[in-house]
CHARMM-style PDB file with segment names, atoms N, HN, CA, C and O in Angstrom:
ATOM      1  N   UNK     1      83.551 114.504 143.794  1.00  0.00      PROA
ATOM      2  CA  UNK     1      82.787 115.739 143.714  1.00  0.00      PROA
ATOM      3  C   UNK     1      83.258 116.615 142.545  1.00  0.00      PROA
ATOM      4  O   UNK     1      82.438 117.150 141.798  1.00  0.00      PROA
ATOM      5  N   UNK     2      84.540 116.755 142.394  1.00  0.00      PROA
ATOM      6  HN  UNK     2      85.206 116.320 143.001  1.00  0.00      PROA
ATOM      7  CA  UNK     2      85.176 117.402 140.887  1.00  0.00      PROA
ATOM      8  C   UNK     2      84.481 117.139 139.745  1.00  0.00      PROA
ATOM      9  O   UNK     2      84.314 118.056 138.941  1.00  0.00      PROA
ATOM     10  N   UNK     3      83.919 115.735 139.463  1.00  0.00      PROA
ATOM     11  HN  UNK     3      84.055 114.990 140.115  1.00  0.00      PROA
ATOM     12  CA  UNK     3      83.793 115.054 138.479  1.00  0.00      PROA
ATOM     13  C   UNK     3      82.427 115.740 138.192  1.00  0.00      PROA
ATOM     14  O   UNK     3      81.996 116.084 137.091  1.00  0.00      PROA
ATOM     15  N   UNK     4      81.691 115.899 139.706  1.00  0.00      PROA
ATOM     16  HN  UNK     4      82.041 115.619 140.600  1.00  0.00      PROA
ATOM     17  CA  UNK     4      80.076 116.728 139.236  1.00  0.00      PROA
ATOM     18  C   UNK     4      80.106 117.950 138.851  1.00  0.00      PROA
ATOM     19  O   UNK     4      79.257 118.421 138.094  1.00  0.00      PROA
ATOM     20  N   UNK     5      81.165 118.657 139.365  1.00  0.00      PROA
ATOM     21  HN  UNK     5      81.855 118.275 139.980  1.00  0.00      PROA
ATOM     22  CA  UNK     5      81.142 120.752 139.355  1.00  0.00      PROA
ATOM     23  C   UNK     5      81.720 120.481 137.496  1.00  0.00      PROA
ATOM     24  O   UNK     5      81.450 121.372 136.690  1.00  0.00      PROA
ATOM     25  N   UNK     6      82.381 119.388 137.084  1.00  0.00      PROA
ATOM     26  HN  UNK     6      82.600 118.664 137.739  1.00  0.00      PROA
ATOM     27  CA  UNK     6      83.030 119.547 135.885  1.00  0.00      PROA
ATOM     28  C   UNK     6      82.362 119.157 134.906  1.00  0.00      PROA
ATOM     29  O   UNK     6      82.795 119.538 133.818  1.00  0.00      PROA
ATOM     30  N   UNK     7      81.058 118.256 134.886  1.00  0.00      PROA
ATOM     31  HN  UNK     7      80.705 117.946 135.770  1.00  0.00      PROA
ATOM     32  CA  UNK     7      79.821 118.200 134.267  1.00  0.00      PROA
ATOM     33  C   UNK     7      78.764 118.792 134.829  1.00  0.00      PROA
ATOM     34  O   UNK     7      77.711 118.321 134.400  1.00  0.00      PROA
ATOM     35  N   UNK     8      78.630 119.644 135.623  1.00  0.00      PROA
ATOM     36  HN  UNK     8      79.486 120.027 135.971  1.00  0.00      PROA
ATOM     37  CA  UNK     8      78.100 120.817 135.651  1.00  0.00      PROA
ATOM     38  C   UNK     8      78.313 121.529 134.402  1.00  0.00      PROA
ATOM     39  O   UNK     8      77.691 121.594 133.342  1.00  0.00      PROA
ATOM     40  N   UNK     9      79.462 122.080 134.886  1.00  0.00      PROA
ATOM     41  HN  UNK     9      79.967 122.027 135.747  1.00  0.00      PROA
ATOM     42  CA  UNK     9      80.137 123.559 134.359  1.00  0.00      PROA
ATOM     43  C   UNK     9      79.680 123.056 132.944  1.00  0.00      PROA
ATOM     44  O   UNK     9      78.711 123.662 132.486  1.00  0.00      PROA
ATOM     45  N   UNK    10      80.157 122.153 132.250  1.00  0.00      PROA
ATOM     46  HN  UNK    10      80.944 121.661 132.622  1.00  0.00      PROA
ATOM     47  CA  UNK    10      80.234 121.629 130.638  1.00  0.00      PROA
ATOM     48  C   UNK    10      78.836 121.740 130.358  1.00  0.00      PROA
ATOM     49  O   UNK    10      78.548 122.741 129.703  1.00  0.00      PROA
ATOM     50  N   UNK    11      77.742 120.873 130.722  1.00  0.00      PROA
ATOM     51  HN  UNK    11      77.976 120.060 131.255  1.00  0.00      PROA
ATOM     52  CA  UNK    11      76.646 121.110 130.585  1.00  0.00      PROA
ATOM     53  C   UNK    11      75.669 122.510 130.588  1.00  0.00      PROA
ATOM     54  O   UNK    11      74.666 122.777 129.927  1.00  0.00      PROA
ATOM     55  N   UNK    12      76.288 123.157 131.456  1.00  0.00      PROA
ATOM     56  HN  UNK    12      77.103 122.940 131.993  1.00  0.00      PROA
ATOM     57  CA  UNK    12      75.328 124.569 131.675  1.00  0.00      PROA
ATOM     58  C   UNK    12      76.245 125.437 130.954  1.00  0.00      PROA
ATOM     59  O   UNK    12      75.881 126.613 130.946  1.00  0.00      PROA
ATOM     60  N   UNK    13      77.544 125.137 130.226  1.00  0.00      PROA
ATOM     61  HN  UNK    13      77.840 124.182 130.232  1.00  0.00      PROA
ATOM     62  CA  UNK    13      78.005 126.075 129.354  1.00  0.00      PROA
ATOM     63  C   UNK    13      77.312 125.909 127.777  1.00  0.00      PROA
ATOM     64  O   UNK    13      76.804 126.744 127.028  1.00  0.00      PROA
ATOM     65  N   UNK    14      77.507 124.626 127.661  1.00  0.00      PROA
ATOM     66  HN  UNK    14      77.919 123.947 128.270  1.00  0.00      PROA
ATOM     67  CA  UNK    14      76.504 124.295 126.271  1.00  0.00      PROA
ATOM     68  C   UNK    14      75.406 124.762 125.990  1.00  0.00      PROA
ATOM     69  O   UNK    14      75.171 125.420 124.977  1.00  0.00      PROA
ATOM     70  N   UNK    15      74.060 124.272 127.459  1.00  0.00      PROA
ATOM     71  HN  UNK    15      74.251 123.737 128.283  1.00  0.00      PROA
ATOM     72  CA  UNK    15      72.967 124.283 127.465  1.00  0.00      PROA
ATOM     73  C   UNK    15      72.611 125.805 127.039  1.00  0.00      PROA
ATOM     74  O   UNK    15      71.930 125.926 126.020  1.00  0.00      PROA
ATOM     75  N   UNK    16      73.075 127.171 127.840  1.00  0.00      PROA
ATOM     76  HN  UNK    16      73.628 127.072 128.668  1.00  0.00      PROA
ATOM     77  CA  UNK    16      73.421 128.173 128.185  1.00  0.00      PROA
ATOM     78  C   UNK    16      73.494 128.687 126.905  1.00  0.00      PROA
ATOM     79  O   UNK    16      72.660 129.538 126.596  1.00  0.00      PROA
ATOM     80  N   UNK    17      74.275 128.362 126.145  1.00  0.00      PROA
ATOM     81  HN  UNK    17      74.953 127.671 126.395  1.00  0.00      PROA
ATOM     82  CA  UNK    17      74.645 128.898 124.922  1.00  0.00      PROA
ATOM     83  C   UNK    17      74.194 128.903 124.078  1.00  0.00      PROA
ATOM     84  O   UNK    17      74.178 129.879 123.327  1.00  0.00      PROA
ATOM     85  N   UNK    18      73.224 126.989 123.683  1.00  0.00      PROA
ATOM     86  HN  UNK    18      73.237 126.197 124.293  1.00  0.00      PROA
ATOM     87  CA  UNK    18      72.164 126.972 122.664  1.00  0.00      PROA
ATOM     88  C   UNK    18      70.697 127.871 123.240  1.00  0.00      PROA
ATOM     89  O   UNK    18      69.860 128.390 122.501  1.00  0.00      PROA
ATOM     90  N   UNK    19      70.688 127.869 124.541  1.00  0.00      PROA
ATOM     91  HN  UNK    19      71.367 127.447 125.141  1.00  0.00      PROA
ATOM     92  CA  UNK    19      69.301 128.636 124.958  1.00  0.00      PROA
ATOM     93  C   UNK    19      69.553 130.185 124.379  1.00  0.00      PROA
ATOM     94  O   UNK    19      68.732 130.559 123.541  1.00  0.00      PROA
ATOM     95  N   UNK    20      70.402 130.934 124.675  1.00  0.00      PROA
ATOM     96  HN  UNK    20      71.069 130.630 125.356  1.00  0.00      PROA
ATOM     97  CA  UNK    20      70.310 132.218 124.145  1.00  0.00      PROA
ATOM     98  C   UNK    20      70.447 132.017 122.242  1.00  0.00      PROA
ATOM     99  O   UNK    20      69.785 132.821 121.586  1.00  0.00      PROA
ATOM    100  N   UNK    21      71.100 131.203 121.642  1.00  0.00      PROA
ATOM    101  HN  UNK    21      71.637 130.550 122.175  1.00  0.00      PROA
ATOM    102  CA  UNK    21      71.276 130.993 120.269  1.00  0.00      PROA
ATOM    103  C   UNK    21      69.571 131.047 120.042  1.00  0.00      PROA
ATOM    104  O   UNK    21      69.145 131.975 119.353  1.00  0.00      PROA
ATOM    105  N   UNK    22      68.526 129.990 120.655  1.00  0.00      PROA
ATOM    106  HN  UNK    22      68.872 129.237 121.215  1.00  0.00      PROA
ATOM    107  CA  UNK    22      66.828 130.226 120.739  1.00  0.00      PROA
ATOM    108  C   UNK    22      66.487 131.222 120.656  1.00  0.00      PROA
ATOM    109  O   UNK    22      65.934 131.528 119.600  1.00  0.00      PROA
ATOM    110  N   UNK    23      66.632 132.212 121.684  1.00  0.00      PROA
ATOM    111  HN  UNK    23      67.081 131.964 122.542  1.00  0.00      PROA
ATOM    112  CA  UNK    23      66.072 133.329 122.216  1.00  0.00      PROA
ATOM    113  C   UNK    23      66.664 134.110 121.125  1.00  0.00      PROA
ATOM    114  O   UNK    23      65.821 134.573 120.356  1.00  0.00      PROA
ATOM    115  N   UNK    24      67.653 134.329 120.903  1.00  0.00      PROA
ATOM    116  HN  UNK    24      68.338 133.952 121.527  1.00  0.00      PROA
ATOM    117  CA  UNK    24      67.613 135.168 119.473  1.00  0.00      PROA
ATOM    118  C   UNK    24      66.870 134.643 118.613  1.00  0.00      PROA
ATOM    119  O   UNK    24      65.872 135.362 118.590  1.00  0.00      PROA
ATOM    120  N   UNK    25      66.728 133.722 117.797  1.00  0.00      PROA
ATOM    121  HN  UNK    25      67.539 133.138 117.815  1.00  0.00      PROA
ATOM    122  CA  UNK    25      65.945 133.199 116.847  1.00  0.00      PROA
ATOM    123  C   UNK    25      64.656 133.582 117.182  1.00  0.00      PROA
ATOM    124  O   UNK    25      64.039 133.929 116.175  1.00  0.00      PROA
ATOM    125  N   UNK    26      63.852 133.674 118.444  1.00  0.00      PROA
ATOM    126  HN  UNK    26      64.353 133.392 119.263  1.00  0.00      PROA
ATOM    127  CA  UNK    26      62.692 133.903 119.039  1.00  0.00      PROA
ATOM    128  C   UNK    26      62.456 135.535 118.476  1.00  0.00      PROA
ATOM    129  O   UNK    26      61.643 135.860 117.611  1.00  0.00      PROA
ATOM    130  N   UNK    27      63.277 136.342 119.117  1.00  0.00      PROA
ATOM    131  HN  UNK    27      63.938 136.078 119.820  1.00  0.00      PROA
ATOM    132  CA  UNK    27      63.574 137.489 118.487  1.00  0.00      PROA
ATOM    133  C   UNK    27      63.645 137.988 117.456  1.00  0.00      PROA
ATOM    134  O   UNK    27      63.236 139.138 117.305  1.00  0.00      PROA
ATOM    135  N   UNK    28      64.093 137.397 116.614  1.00  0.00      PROA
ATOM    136  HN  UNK    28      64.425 136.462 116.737  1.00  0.00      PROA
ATOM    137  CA  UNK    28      63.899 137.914 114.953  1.00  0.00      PROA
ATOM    138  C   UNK    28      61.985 137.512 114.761  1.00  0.00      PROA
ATOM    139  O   UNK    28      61.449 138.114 113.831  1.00  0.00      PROA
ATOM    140  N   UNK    29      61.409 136.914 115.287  1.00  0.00      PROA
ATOM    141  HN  UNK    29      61.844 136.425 116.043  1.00  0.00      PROA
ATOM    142  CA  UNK    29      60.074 137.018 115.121  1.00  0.00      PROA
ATOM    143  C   UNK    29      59.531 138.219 114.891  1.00  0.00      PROA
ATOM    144  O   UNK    29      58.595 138.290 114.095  1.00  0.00      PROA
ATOM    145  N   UNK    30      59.996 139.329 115.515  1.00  0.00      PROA
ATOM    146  HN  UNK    30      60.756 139.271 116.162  1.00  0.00      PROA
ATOM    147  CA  UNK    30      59.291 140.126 116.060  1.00  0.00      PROA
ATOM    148  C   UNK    30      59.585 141.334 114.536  1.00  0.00      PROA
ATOM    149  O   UNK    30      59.205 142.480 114.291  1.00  0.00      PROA
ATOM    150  N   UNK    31      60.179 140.633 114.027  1.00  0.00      PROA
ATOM    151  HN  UNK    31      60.487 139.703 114.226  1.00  0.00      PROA
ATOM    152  CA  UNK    31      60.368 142.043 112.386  1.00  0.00      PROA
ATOM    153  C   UNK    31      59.443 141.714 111.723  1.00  0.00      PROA
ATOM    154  O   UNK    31      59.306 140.587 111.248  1.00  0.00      PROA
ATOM    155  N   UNK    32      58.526 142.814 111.565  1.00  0.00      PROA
ATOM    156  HN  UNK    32      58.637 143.730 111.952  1.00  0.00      PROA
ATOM    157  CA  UNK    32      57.383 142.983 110.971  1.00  0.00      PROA
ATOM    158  C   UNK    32      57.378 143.061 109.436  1.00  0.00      PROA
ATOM    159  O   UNK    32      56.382 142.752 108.781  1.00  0.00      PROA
ATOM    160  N   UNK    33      58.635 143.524 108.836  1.00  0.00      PROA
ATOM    161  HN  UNK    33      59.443 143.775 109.368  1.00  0.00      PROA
ATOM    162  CA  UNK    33      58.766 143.111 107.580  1.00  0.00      PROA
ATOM    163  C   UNK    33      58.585 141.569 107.316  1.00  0.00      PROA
ATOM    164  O   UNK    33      58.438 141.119 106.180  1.00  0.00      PROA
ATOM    165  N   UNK    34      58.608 140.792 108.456  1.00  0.00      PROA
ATOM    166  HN  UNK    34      58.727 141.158 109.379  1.00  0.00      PROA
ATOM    167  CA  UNK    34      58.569 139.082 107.427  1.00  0.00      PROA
ATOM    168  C   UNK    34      57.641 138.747 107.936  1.00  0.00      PROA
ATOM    169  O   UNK    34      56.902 138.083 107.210  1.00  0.00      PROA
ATOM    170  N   UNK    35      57.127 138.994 109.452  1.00  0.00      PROA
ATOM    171  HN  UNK    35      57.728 139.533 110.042  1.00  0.00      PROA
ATOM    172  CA  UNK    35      55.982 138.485 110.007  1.00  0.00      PROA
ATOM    173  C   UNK    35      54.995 139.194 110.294  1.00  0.00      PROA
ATOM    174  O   UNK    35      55.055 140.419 110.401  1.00  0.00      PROA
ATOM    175  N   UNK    36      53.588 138.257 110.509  1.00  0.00      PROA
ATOM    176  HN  UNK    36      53.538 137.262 110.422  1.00  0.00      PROA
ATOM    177  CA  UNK    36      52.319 139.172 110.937  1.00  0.00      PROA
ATOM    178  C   UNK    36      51.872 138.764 112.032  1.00  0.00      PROA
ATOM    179  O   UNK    36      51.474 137.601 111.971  1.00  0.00      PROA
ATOM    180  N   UNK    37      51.718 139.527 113.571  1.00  0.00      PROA
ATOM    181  HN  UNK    37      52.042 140.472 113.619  1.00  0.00      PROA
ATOM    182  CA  UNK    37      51.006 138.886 114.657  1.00  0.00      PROA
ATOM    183  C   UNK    37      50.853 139.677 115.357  1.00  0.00      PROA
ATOM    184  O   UNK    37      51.691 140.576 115.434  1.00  0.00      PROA
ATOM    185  N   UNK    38      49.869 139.673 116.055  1.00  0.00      PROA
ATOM    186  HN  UNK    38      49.188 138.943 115.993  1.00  0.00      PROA
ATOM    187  CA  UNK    38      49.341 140.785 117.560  1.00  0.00      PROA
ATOM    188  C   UNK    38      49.924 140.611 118.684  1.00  0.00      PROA
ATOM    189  O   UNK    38      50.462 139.784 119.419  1.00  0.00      PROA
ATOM    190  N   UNK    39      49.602 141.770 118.549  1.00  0.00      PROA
ATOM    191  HN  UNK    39      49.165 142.442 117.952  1.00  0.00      PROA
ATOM    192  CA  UNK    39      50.594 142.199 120.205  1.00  0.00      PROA
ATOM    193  C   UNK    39      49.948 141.069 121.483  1.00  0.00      PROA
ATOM    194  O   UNK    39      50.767 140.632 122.292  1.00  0.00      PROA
ATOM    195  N   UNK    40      48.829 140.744 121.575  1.00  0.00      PROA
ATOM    196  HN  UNK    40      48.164 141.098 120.917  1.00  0.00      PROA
ATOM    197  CA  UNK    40      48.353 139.679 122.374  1.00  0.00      PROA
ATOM    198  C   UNK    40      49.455 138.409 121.990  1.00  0.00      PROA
ATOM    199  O   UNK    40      50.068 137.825 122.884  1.00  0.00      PROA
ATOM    200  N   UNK    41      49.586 138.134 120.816  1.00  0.00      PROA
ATOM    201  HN  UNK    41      49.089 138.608 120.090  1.00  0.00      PROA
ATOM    202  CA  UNK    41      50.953 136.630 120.419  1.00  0.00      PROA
ATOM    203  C   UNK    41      52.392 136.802 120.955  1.00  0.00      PROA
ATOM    204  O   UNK    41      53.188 135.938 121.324  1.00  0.00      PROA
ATOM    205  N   UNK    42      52.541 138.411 120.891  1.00  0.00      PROA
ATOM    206  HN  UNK    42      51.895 139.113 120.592  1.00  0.00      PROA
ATOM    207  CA  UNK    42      53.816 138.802 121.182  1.00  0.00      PROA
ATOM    208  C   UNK    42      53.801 138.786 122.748  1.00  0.00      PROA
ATOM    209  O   UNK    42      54.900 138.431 123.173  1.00  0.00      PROA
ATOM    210  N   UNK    43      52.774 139.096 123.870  1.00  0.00      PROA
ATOM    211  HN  UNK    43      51.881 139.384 123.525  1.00  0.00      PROA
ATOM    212  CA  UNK    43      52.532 139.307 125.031  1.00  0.00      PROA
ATOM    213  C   UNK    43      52.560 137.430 125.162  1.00  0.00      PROA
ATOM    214  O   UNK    43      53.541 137.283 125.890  1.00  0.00      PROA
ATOM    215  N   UNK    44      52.201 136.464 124.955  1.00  0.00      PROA
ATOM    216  HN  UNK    44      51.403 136.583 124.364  1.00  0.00      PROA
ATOM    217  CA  UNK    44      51.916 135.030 125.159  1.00  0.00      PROA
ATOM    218  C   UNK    44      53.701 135.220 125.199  1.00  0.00      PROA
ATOM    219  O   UNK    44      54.298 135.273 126.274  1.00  0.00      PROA
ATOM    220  N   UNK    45      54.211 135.285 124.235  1.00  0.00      PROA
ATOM    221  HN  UNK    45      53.726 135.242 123.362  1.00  0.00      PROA
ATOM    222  CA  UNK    45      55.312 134.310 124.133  1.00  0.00      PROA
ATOM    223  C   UNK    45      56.137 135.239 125.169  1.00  0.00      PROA
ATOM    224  O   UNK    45      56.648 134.539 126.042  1.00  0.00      PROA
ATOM    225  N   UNK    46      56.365 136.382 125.294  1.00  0.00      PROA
ATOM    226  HN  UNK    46      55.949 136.952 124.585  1.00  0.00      PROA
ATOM    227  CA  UNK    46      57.233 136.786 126.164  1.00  0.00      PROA
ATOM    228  C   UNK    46      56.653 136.148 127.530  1.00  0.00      PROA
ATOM    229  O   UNK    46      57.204 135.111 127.900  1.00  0.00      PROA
ATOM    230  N   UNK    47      55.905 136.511 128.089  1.00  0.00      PROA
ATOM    231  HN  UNK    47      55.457 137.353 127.789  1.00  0.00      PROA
ATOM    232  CA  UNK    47      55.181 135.967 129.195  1.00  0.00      PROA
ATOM    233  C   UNK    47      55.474 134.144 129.205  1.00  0.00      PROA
ATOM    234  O   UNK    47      55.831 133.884 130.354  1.00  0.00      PROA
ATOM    235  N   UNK    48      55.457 133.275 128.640  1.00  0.00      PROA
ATOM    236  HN  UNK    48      55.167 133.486 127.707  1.00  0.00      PROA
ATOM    237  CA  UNK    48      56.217 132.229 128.386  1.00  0.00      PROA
ATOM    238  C   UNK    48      57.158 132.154 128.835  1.00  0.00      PROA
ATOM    239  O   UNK    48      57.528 131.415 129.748  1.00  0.00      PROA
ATOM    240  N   UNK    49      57.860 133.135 128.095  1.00  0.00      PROA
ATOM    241  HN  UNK    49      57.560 133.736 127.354  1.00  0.00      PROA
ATOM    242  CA  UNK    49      59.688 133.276 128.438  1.00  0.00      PROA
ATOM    243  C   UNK    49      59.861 133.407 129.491  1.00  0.00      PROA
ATOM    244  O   UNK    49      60.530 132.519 130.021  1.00  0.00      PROA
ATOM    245  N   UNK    50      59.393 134.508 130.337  1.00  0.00      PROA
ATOM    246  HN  UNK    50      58.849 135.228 129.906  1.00  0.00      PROA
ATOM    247  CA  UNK    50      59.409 135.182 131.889  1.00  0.00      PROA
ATOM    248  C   UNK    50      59.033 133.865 132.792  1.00  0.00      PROA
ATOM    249  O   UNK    50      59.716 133.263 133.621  1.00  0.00      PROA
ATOM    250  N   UNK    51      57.340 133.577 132.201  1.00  0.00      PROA
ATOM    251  HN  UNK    51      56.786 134.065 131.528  1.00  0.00      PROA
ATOM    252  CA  UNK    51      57.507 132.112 133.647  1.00  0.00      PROA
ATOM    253  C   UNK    51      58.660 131.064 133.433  1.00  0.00      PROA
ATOM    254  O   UNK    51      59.039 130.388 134.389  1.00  0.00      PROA
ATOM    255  N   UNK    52      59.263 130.913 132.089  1.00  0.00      PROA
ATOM    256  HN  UNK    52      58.955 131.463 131.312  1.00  0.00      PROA
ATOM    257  CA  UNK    52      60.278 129.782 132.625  1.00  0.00      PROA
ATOM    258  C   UNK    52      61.193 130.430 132.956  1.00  0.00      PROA
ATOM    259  O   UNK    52      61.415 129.848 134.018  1.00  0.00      PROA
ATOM    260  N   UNK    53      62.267 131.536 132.885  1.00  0.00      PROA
ATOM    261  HN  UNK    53      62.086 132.009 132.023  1.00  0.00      PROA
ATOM    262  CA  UNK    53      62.904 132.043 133.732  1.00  0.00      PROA
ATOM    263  C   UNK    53      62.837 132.107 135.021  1.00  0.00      PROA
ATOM    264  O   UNK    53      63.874 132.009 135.676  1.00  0.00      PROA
ATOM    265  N   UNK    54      61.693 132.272 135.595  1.00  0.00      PROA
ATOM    266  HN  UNK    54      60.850 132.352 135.063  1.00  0.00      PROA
ATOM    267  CA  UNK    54      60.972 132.682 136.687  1.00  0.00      PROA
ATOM    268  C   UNK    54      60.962 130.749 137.425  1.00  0.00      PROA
ATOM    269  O   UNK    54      61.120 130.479 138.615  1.00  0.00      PROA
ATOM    270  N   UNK    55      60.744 129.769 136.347  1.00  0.00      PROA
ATOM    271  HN  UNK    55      60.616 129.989 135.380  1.00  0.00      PROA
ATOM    272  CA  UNK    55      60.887 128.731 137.316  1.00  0.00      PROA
ATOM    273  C   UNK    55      62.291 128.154 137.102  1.00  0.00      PROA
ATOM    274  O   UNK    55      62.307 127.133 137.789  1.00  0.00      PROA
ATOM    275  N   UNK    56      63.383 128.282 136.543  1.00  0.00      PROA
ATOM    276  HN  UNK    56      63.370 129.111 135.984  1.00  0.00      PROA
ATOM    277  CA  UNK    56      64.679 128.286 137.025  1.00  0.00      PROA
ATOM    278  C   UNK    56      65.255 128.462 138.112  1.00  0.00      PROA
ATOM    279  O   UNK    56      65.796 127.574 138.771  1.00  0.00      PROA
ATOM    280  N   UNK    57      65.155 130.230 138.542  1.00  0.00      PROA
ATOM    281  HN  UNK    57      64.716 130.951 138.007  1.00  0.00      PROA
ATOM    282  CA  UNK    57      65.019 130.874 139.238  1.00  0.00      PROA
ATOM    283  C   UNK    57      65.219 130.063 140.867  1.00  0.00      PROA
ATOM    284  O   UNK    57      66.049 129.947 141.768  1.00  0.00      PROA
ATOM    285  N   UNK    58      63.350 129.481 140.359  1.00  0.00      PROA
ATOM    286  HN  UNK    58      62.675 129.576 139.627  1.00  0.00      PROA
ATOM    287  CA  UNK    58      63.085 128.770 141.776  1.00  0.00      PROA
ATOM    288  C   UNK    58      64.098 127.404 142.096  1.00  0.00      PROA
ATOM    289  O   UNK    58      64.624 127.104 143.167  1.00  0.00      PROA
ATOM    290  N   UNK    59      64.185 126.556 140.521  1.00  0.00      PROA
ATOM    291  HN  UNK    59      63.757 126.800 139.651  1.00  0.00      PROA
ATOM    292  CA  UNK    59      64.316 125.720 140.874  1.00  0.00      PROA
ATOM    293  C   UNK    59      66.028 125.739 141.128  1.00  0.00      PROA
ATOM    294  O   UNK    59      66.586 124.714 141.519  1.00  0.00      PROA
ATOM    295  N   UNK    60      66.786 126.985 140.871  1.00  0.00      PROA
ATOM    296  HN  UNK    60      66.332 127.817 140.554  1.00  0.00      PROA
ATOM    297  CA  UNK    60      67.913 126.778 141.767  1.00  0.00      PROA
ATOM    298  C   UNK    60      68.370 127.570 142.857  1.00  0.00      PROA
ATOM    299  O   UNK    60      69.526 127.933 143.074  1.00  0.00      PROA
ATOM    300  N   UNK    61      67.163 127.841 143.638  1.00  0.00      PROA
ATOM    301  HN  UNK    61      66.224 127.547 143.462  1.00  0.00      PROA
ATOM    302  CA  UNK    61      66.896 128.172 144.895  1.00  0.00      PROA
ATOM    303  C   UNK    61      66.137 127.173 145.760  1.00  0.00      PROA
ATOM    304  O   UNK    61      66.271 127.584 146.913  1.00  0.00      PROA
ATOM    305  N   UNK    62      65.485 126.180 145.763  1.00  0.00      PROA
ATOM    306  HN  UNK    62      65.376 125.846 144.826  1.00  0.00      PROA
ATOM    307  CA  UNK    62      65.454 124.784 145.921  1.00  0.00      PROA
ATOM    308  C   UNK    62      65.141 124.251 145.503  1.00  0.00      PROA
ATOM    309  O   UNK    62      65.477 124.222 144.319  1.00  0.00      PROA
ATOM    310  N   UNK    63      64.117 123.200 146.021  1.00  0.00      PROA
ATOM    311  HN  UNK    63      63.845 123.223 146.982  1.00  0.00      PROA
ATOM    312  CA  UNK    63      64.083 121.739 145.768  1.00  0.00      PROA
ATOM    313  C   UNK    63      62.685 121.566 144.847  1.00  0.00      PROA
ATOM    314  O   UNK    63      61.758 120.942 145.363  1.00  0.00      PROA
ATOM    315  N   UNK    64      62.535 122.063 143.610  1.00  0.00      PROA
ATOM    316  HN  UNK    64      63.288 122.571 143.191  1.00  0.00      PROA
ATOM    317  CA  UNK    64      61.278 122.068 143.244  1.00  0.00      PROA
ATOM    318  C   UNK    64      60.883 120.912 142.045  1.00  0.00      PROA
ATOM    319  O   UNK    64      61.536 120.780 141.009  1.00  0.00      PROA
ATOM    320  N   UNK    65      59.942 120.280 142.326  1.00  0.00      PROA
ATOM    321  HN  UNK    65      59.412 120.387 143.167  1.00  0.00      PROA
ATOM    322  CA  UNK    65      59.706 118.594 141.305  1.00  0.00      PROA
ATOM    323  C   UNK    65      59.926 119.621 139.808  1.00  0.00      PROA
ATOM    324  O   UNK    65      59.828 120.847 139.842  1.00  0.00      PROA
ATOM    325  N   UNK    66      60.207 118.896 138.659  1.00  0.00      PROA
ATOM    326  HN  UNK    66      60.287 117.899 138.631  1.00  0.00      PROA
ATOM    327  CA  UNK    66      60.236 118.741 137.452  1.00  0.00      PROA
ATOM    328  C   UNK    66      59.149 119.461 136.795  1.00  0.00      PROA
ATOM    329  O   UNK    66      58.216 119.022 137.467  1.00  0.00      PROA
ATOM    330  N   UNK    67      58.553 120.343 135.865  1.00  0.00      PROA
ATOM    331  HN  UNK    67      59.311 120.700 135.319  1.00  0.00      PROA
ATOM    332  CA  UNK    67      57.744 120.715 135.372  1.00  0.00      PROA
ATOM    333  C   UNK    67      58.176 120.848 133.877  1.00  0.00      PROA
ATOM    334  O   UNK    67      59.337 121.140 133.593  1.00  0.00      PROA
ATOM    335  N   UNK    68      57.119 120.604 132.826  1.00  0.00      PROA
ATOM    336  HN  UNK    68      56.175 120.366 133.057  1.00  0.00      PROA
ATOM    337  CA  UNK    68      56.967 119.709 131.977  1.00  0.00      PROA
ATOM    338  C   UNK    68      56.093 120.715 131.314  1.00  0.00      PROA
ATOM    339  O   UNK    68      55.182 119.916 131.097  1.00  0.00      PROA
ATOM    340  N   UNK    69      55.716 121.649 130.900  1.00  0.00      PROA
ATOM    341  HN  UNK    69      56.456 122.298 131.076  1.00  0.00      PROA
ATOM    342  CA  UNK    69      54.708 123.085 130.451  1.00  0.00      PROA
ATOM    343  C   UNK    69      55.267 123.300 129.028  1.00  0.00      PROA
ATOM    344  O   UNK    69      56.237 124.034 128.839  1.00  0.00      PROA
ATOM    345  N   UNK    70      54.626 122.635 128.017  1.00  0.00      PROA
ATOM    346  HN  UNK    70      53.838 122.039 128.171  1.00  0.00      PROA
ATOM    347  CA  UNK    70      54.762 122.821 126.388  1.00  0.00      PROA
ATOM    348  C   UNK    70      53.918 124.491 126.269  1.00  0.00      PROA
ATOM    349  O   UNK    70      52.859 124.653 126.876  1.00  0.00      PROA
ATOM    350  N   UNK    71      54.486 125.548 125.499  1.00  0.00      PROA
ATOM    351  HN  UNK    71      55.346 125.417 125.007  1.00  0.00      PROA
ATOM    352  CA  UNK    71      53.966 126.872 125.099  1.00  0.00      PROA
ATOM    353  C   UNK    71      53.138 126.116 123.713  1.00  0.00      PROA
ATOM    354  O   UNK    71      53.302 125.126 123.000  1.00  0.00      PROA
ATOM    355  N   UNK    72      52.101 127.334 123.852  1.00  0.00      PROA
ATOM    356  HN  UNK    72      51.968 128.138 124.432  1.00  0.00      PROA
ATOM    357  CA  UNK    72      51.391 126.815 122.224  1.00  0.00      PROA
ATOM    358  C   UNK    72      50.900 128.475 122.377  1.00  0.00      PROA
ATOM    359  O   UNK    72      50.961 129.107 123.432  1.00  0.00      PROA
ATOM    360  N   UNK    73      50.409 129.003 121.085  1.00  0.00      PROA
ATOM    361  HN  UNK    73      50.359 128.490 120.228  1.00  0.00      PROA
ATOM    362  CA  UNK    73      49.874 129.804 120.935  1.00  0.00      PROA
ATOM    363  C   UNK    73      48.472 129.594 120.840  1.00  0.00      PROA
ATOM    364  OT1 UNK    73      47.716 130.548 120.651  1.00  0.00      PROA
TER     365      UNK     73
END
């Protein structure tokens, strides 16, 4: 059982770390000096963000199948 909490831990420290490294990068989108987009593009992608948070959430509160949801604008 050690062997799982210890590739746990390793895995969700990595994973964890490149996901927010994303989410900043996601973030610099939003400077209007380099980019151009409507607040409807900016509302998609946050809303994106929120449902997969939102199915984390679930899925480590139980047992929920795999979901597979590519964002596109």
């Amino acid at each position: 059982m050690k062997e799982k909490e210890l590739n746990f831990k390793n895995l969700a420290n990595s994973r964890v770390n490149k996901a927010i490294k994303l989410l900043r990068l996601i973030s610099n989108l939003s400077n209007k000096s380099h980019y151009a987009y409507s607040q409807e593009e900016a509302d998609k992608i946050v809303s994106a963000l929120n449902n997969e948070v939102r199915n984390i959430k679930e899925k480590f509160n139980s047992k929920n199948s795999r979901d597979t949801k590519e964002f596109k604008l």
